[in-house]
GUKEFI-451924 format. One record per residue: x, y, z of N, C-alpha, C, O in turn; residue in one letter. Coordinates in steps of 0.2 Angstrom, whole numbers, padded with zeros to 4 digits, always signed. Layout:
N
XYZXYZXYZXYZA
...
***
This chain:
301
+0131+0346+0188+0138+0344+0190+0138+0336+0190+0143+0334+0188X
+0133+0334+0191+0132+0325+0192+0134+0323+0183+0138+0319+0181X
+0131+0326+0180+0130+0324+0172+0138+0325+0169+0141+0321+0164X
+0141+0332+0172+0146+0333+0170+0153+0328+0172+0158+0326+0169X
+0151+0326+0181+0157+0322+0183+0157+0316+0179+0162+0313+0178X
+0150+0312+0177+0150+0306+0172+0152+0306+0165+0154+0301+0162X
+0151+0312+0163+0154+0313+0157+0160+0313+0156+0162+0310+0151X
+0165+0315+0160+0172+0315+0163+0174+0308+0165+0178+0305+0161X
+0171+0306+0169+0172+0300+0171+0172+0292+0164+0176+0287+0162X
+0166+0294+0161+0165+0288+0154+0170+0291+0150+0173+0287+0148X
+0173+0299+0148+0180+0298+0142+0183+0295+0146+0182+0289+0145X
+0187+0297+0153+0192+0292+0155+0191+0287+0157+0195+0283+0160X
+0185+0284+0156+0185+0273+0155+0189+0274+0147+0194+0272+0146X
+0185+0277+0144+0186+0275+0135+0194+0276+0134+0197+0272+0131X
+0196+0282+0137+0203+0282+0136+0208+0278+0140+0214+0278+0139X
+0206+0276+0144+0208+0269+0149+0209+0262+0145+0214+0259+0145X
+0204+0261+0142+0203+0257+0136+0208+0257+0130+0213+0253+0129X
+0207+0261+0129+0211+0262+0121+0217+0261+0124+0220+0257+0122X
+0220+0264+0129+0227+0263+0132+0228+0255+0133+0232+0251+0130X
+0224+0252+0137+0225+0246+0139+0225+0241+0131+0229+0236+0130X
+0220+0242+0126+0220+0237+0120+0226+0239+0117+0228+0235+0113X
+0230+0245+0117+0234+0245+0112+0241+0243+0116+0246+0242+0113X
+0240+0242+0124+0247+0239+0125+0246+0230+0124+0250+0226+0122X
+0240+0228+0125+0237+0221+0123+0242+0220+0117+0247+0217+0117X
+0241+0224+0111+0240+0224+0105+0249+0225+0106+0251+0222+0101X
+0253+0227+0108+0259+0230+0109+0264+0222+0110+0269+0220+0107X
+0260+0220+0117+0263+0214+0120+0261+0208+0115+0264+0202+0116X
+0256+0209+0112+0255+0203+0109+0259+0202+0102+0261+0196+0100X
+0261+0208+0100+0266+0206+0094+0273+0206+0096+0278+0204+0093X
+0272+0209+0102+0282+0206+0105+0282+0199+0106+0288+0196+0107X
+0276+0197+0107+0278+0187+0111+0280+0186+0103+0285+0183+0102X
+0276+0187+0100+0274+0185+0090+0283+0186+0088+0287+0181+0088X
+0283+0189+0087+0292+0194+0085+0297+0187+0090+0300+0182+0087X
+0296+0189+0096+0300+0183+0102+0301+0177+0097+0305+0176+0094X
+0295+0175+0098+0294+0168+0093+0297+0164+0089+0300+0159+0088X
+0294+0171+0083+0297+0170+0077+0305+0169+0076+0308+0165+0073X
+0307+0174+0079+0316+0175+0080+0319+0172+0086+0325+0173+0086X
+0315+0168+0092+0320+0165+0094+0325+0158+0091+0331+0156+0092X
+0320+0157+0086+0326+0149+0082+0332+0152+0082+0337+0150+0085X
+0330+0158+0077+0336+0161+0073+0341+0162+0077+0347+0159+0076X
+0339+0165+0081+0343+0166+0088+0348+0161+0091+0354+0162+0090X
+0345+0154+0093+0348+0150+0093+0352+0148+0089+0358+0147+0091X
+0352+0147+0081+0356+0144+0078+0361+0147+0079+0367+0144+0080X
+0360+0154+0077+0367+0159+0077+0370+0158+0085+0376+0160+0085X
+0368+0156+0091+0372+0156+0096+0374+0148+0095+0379+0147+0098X
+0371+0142+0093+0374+0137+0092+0379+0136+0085+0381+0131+0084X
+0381+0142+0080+0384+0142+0077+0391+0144+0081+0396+0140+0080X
+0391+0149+0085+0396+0151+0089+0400+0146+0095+0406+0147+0097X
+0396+0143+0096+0396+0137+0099+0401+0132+0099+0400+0128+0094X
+0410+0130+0105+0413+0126+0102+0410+0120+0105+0412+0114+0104X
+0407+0120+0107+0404+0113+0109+0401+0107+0103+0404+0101+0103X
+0397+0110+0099+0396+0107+0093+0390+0103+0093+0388+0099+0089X
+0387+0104+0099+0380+0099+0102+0376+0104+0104+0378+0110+0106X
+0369+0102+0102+0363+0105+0107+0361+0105+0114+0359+0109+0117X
+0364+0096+0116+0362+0094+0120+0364+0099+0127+0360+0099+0131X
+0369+0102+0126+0369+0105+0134+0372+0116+0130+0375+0120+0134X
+0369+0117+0123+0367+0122+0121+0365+0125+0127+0361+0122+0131X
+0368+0133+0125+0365+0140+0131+0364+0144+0123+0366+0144+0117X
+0359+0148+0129+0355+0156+0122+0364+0160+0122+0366+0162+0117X
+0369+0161+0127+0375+0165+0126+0379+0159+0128+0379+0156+0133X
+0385+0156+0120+0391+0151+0122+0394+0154+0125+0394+0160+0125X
+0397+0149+0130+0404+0150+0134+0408+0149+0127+0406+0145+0122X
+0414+0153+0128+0421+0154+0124+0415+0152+0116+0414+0147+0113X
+0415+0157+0116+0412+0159+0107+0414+0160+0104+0414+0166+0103X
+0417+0156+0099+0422+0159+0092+0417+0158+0084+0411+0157+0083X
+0423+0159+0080+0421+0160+0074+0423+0151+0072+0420+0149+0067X
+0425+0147+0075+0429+0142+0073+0425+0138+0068+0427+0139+0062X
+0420+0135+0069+0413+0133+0065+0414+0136+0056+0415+0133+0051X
+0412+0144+0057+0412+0146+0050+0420+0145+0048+0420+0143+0042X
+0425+0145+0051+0431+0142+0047+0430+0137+0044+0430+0137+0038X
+0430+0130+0051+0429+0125+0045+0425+0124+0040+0427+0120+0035X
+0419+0126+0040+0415+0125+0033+0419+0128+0029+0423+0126+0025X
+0418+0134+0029+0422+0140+0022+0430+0139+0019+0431+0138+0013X
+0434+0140+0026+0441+0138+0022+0443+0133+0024+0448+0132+0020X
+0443+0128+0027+0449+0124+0031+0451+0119+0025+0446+0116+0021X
+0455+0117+0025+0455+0114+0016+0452+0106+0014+0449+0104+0009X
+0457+0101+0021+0455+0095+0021+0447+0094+0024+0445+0089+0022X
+0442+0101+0028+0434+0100+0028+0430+0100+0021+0426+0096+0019X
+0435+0106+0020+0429+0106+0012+0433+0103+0007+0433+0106+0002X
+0435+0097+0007+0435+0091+0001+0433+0087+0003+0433+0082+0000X
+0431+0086+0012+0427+0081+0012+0419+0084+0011+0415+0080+0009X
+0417+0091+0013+0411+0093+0014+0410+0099+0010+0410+0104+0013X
+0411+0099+0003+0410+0106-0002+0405+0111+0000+0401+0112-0004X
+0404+0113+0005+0397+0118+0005+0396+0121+0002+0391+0121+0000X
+0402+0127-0002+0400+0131-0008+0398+0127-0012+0392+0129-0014X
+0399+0122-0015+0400+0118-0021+0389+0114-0018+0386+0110-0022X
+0389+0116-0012+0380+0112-0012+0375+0121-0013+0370+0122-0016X
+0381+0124-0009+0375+0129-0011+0374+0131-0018+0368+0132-0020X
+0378+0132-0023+0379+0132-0031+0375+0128-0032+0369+0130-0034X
+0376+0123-0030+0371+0118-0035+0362+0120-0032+0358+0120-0036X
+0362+0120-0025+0356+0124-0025+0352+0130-0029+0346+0129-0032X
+0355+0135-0028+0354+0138-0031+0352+0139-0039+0347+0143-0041X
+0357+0136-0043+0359+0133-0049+0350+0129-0049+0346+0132-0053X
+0350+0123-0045+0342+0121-0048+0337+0125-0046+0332+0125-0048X
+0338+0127-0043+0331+0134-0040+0331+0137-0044+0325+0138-0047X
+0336+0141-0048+0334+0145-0054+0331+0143-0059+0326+0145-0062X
+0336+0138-0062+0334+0133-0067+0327+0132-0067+0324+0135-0071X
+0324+0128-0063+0319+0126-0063+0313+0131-0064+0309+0129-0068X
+0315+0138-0060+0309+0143-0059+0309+0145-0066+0304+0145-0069X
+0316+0149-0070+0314+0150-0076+0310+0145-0080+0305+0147-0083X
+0312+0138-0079+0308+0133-0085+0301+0134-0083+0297+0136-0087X
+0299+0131-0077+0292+0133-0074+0288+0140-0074+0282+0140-0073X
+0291+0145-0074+0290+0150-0077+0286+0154-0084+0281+0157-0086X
+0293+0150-0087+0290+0149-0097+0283+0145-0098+0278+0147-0100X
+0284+0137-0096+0278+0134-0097+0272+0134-0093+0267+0131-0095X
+0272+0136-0087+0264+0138-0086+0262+0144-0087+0258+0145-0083X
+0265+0147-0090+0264+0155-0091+0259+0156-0099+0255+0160-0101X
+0262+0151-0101+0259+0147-0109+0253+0142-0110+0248+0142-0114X
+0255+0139-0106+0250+0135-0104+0244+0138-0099+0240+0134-0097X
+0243+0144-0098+0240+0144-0092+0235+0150-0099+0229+0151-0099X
+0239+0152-0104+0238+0158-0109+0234+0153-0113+0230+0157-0117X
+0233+0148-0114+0230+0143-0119+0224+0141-0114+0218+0142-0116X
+0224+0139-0107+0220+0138-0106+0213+0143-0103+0208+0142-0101X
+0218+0150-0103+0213+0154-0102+0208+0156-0107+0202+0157-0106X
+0213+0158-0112+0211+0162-0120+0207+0158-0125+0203+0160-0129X
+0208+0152-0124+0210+0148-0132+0202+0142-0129+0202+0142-0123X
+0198+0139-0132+0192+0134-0130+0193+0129-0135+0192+0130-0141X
+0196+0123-0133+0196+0117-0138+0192+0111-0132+0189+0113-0127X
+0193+0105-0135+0191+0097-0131+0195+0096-0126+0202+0096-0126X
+0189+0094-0121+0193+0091-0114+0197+0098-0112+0203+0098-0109X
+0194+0103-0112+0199+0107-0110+0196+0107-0101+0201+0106-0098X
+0191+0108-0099+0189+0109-0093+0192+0100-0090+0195+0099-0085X
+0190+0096-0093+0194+0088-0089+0201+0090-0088+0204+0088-0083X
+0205+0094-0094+0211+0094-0091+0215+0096-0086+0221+0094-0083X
+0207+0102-0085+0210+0108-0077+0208+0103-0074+0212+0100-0072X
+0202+0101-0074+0203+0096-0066+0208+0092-0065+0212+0091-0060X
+0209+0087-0071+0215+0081-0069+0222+0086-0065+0225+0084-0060X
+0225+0093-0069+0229+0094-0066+0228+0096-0058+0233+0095-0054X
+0224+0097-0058+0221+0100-0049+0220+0094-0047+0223+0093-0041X
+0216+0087-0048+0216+0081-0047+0223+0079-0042+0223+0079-0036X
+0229+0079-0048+0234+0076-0046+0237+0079-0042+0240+0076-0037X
+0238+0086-0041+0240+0090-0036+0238+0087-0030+0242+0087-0025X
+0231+0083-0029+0230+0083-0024+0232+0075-0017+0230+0073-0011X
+0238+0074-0023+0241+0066-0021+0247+0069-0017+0250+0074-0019X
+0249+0065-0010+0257+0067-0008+0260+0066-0012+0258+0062-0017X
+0267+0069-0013+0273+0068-0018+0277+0062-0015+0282+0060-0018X
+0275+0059-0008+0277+0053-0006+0278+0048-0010+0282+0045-0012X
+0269+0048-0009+0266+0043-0014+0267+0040-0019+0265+0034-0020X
+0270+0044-0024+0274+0044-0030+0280+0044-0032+0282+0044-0037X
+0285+0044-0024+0291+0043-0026+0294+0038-0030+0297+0038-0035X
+0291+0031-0025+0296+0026-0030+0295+0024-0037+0299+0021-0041X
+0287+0029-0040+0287+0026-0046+0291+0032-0048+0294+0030-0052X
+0292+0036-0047+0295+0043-0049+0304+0041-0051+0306+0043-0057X
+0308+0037-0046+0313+0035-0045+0314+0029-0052+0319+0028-0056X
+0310+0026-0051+0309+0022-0059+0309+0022-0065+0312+0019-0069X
+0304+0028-0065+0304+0032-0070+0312+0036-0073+0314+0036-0079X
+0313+0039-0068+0318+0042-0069+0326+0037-0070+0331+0039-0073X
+0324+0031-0067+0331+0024-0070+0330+0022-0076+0335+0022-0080X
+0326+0021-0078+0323+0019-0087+0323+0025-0090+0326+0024-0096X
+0322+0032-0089+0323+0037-0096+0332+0037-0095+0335+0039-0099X
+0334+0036-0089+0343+0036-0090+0344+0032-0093+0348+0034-0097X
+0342+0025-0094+0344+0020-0098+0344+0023-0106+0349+0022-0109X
+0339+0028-0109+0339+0030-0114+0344+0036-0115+0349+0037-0119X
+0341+0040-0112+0344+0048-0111+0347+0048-0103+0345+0049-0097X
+0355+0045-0105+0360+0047-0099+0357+0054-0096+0355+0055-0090X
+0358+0058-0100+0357+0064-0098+0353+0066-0091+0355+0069-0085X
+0347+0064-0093+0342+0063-0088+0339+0058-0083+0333+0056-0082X
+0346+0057-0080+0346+0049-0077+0346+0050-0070+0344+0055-0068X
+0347+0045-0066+0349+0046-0058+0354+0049-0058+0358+0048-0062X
+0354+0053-0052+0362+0056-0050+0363+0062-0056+0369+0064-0057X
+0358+0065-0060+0359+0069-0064+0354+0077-0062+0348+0076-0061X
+0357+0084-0062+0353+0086-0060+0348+0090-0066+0344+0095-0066X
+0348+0087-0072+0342+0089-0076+0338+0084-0075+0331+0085-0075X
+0341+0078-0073+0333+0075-0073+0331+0078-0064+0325+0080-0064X
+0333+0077-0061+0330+0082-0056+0326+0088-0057+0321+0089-0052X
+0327+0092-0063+0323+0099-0063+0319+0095-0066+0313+0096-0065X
+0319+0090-0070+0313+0087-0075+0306+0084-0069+0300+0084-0070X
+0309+0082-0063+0307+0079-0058+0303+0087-0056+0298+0088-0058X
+0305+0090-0054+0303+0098-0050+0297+0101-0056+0291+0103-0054X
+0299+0100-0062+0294+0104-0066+0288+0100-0067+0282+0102-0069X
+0288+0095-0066+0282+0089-0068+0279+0092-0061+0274+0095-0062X
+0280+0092-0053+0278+0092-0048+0273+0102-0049+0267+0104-0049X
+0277+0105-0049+0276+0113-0051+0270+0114-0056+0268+0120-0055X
+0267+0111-0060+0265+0112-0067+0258+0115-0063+0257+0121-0062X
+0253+0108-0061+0245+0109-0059+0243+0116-0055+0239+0120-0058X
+0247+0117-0049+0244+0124-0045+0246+0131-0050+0243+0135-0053X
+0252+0129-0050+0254+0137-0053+0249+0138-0061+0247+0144-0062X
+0248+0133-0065+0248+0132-0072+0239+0134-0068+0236+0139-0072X
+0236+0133-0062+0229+0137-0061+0230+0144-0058+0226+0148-0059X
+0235+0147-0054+0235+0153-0052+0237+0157-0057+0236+0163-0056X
+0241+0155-0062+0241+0159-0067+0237+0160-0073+0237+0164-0078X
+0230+0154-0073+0226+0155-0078+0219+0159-0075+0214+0162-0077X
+0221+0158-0068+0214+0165-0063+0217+0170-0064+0213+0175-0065X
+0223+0172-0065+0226+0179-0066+0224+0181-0074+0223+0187-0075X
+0224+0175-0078+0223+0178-0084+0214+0180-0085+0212+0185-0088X
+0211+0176-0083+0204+0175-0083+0203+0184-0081+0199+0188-0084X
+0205+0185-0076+0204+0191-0074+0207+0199-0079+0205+0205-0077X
+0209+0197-0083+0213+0203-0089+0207+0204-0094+0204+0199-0097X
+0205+0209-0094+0200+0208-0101+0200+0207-0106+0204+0211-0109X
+0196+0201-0110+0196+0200-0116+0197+0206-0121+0200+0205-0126X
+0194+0211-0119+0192+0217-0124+0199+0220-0127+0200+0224-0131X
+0205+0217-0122+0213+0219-0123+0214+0216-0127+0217+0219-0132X
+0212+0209-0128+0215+0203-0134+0211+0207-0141+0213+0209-0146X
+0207+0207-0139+0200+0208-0146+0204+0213-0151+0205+0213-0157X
+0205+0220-0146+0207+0227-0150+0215+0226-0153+0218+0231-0156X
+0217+0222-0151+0226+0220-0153+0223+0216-0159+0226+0217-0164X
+0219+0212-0161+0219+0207-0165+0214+0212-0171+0215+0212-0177X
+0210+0216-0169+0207+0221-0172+0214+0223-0178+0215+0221-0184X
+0220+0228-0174+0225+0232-0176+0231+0226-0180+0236+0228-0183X
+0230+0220-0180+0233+0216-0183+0239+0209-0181+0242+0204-0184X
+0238+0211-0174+0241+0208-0170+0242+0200-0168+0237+0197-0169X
+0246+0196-0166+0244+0186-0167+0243+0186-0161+0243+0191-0158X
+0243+0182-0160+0241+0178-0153+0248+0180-0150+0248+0184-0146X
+0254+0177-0153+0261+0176-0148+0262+0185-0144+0264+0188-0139X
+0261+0188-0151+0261+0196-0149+0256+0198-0145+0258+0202-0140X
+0250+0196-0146+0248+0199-0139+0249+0196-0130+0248+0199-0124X
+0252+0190-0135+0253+0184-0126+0259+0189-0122+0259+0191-0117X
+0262+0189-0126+0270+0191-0126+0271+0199-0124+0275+0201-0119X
+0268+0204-0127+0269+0211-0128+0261+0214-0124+0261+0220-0123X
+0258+0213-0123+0251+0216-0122+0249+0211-0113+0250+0213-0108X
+0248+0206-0113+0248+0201-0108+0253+0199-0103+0250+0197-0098X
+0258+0199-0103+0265+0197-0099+0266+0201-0096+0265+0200-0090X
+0267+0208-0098+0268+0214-0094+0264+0213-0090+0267+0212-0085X
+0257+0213-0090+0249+0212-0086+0250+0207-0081+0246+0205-0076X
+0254+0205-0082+0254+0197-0077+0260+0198-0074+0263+0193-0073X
+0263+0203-0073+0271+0202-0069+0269+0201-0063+0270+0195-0062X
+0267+0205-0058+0263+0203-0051+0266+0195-0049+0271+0193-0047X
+0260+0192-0053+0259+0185-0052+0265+0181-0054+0266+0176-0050X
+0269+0183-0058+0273+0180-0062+0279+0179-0057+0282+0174-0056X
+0280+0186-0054+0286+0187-0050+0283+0182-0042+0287+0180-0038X
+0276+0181-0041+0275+0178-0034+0275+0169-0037+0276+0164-0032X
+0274+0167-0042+0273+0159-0043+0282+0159-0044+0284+0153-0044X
+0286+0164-0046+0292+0162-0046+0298+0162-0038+0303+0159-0037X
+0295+0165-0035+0296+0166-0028+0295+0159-0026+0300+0155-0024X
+0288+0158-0026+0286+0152-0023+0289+0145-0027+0291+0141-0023X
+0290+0143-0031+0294+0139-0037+0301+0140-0032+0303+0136-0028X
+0305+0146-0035+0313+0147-0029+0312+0142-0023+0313+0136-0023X
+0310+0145-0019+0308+0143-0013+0307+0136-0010+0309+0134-0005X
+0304+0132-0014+0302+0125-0015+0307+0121-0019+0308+0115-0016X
+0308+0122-0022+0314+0119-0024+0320+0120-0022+0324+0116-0023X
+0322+0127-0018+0327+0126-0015+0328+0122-0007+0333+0120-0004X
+0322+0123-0005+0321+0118+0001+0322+0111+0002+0325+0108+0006X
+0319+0108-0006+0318+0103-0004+0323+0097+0000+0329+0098+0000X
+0321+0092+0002+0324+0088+0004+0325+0081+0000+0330+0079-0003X
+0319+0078+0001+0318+0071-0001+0319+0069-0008+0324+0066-0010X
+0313+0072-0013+0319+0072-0020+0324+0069-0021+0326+0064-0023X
+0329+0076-0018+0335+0076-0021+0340+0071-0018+0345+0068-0021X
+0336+0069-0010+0341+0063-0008+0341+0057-0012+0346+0053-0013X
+0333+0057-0014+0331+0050-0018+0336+0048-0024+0338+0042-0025X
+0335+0055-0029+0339+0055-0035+0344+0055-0036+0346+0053-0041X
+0351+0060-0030+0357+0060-0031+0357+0056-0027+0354+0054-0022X
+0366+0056-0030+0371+0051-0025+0376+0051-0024+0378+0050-0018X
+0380+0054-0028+0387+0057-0027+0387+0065-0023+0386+0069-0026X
+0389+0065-0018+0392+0070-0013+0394+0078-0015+0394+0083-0011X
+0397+0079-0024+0398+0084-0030+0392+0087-0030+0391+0093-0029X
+0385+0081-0031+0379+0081-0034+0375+0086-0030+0373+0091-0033X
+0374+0084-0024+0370+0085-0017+0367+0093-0016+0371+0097-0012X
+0362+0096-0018+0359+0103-0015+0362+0104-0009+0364+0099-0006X
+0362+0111-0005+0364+0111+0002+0359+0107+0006+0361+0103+0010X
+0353+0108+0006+0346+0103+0011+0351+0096+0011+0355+0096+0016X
+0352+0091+0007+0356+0084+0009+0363+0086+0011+0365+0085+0016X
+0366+0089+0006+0372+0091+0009+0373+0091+0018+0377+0088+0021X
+0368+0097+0021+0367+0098+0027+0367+0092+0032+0370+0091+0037X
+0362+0088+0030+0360+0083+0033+0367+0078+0034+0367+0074+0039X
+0371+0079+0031+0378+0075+0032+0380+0075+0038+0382+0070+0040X
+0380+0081+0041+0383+0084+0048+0380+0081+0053+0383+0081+0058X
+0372+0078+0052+0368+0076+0056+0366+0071+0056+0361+0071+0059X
+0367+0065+0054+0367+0059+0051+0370+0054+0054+0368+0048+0055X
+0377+0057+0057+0380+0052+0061+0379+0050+0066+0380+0054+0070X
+0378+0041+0070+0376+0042+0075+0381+0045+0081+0378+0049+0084X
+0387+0045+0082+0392+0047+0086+0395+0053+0083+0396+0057+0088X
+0395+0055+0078+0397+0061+0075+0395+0067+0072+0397+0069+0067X
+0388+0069+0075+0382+0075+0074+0386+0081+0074+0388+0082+0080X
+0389+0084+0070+0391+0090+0070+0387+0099+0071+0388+0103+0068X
+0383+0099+0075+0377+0105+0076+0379+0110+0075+0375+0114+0072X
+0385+0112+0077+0389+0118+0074+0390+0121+0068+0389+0126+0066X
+0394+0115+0066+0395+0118+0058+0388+0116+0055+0386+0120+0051X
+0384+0111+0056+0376+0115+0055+0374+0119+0054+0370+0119+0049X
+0375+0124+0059+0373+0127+0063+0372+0134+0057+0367+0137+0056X
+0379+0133+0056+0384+0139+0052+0379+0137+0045+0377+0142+0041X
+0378+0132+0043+0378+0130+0033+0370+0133+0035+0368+0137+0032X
+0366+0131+0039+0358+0134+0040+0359+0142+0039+0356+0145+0035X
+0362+0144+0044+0363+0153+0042+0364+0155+0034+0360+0158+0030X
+0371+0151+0032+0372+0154+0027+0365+0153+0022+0362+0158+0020X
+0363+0146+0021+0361+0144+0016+0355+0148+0017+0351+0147+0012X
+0352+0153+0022+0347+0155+0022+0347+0163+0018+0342+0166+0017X
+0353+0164+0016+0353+0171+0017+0351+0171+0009+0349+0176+0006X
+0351+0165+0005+0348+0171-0003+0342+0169-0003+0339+0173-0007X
+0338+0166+0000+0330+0168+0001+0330+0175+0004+0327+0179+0001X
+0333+0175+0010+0331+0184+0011+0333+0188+0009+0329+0193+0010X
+0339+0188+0005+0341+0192-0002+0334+0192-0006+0331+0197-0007X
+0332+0187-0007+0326+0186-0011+0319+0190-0011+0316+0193-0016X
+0319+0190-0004+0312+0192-0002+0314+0199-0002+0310+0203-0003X
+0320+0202+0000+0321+0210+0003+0321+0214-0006+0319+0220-0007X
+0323+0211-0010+0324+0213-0017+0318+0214-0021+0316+0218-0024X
+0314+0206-0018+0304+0208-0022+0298+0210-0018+0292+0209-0020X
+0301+0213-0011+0294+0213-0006+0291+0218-0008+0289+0221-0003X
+0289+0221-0015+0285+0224-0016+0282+0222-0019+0276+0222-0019X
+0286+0218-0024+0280+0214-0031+0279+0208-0028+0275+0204-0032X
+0281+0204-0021+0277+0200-0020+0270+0202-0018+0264+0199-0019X
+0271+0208-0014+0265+0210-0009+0259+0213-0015+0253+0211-0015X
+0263+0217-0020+0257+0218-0026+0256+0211-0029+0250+0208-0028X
+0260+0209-0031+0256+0203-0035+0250+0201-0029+0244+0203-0031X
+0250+0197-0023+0247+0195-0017+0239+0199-0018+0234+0197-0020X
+0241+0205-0017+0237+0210-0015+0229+0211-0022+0223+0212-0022X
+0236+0212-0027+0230+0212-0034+0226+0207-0035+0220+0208-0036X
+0229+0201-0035+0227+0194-0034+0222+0195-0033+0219+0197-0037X
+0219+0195-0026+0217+0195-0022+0209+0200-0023+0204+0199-0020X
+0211+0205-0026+0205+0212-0028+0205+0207-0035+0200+0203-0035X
+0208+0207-0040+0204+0207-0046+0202+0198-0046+0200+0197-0052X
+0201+0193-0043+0198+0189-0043+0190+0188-0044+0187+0183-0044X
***
């Protein structure tokens, strides 16, 4: 009877256990969740907000209107002085931009550097990972220079122009991507290229029709991250534009918050929500092929 009531007694520790680690494990991801979502939380009740200040913000506004998203979106005299659509366009506009260009070229670049053995090829990988390893601070003002003297030649690509800006994003973009896309190829087997080139195949056909498809995973997560990064950005874009037309939503935004006497939080508050939602269009559209790409990555290394 002794051996039996202990036998009884040790399941019910163990199942005392289990019980107790899985509510640990319960409450620990609701603080995590809490966390995460309380920002969100606030902005969306400081959008609602006629106050238009943080300073004496609550989690529920007194008298909560839509007031806020009016003036951004319709009010007519706001938005000719603060075009938001007209920032988030242009965001978007170089987010894409950029991502296809950087896309094409280190996808090529990365097929040369994996496939192809010529001179100084291994100094090249390092120099580009070298310079990755510089802040982009660092290099602004010569950046800002550079991009004043190629306007003097090629207006096109001048200050206050947003091709020289993508030209500015794709130089920055090249080093990491132009390597996680040449691990990804590294890891495709040779014996793929060999037997196409057997049956008569060039190089571009096999880059193109045989490799590409192989590489969508990665393709679709360095484009994600490319989007992403570029759409965020701040500094850049404050450096290089100037005209108010010009301006991504990130500087655009900061207009609202800039002033000493007249910090508008609210309508902030509102262009933060908005400008958030085509990333998460983003991510709910590729959360599979980001997660594959990540995951394959990851196994075929």
């Amino acid at each position: 009877m002794s051996s039996l009531a202990f036998l009884q007694s040790f399941r019910g520790s163990r199942r005392r256990q289990r019980q107790v680690k899985v509510v640990t494990i319960y409450l620990f991801a609701a603080v995590m969740i809490l966390f995460a979502l309380f920002p969100v939380i606030w902005i969306i009740s400081a959008s609602l907000s006629p106050s238009n200040t943080l300073a004496t913000q609550t989690l529920i506004p007194a008298n909560a209107s839509l007031e806020n998203y009016r003036l951004l979106l319709t009010d007519p005299g706001y938005t000719r002085s603060y075009p938001f659509l007209r920032w988030l366009f242009n965001s978007v506009k170089l987010a894409s931009i950029t991502t296809l260009c950087s896309i094409s070229i280190t996808t090529a670049a990365a097929y040369a550097f994996s496939r192809f053995r010529f001179g100084q090829r291994q100094n090249m990988l390092k120099g580009l990972l070298l310079i990755q390893m510089f802040p982009s601070l660092l290099v602004m003002v010569a950046v800002f220079l550079l991009i004043q003297q190629l306007g003097n030649i090629i207006p096109g690509l001048g200050l206050n122009t947003h091709s020289g800006l993508i030209l500015v994003y794709l130089g920055g973009a090249m080093g990491i991507n132009i390597w996680l896309m040449k691990g990804y190829f590294d890891s495709i087997p040779r014996e793929i290229d060999e037997s196409a080139m057997v049956d008569g195949a060039t190089h571009w056909q096999i880059f193109t029709k045989l490799l590409v498809p192989l590489m969508r995973p990665i393709i679709i997560v360095v484009a994600v991250l490319s989007f992403i990064f570029v759409y965020s950005d701040f500094v850049v874009a404050r450096v290089l534009l100037k005209t108010t037309e010009q301006y991504p939503m990130t500087v655009g935004l900061y207009i609202f918050t800039s002033g000493q006497f007249s910090q508008q939080w609210g309508v902030f508050a509102v262009g933060a929500l908005i400008g958030a939602l085509p990333i998460v269009i983003l991510y709910l559209l590729l959360q599979e092929q980001i997660v594959g790409g990540l995951t394959l990555g990851a196994v075929k290394g």
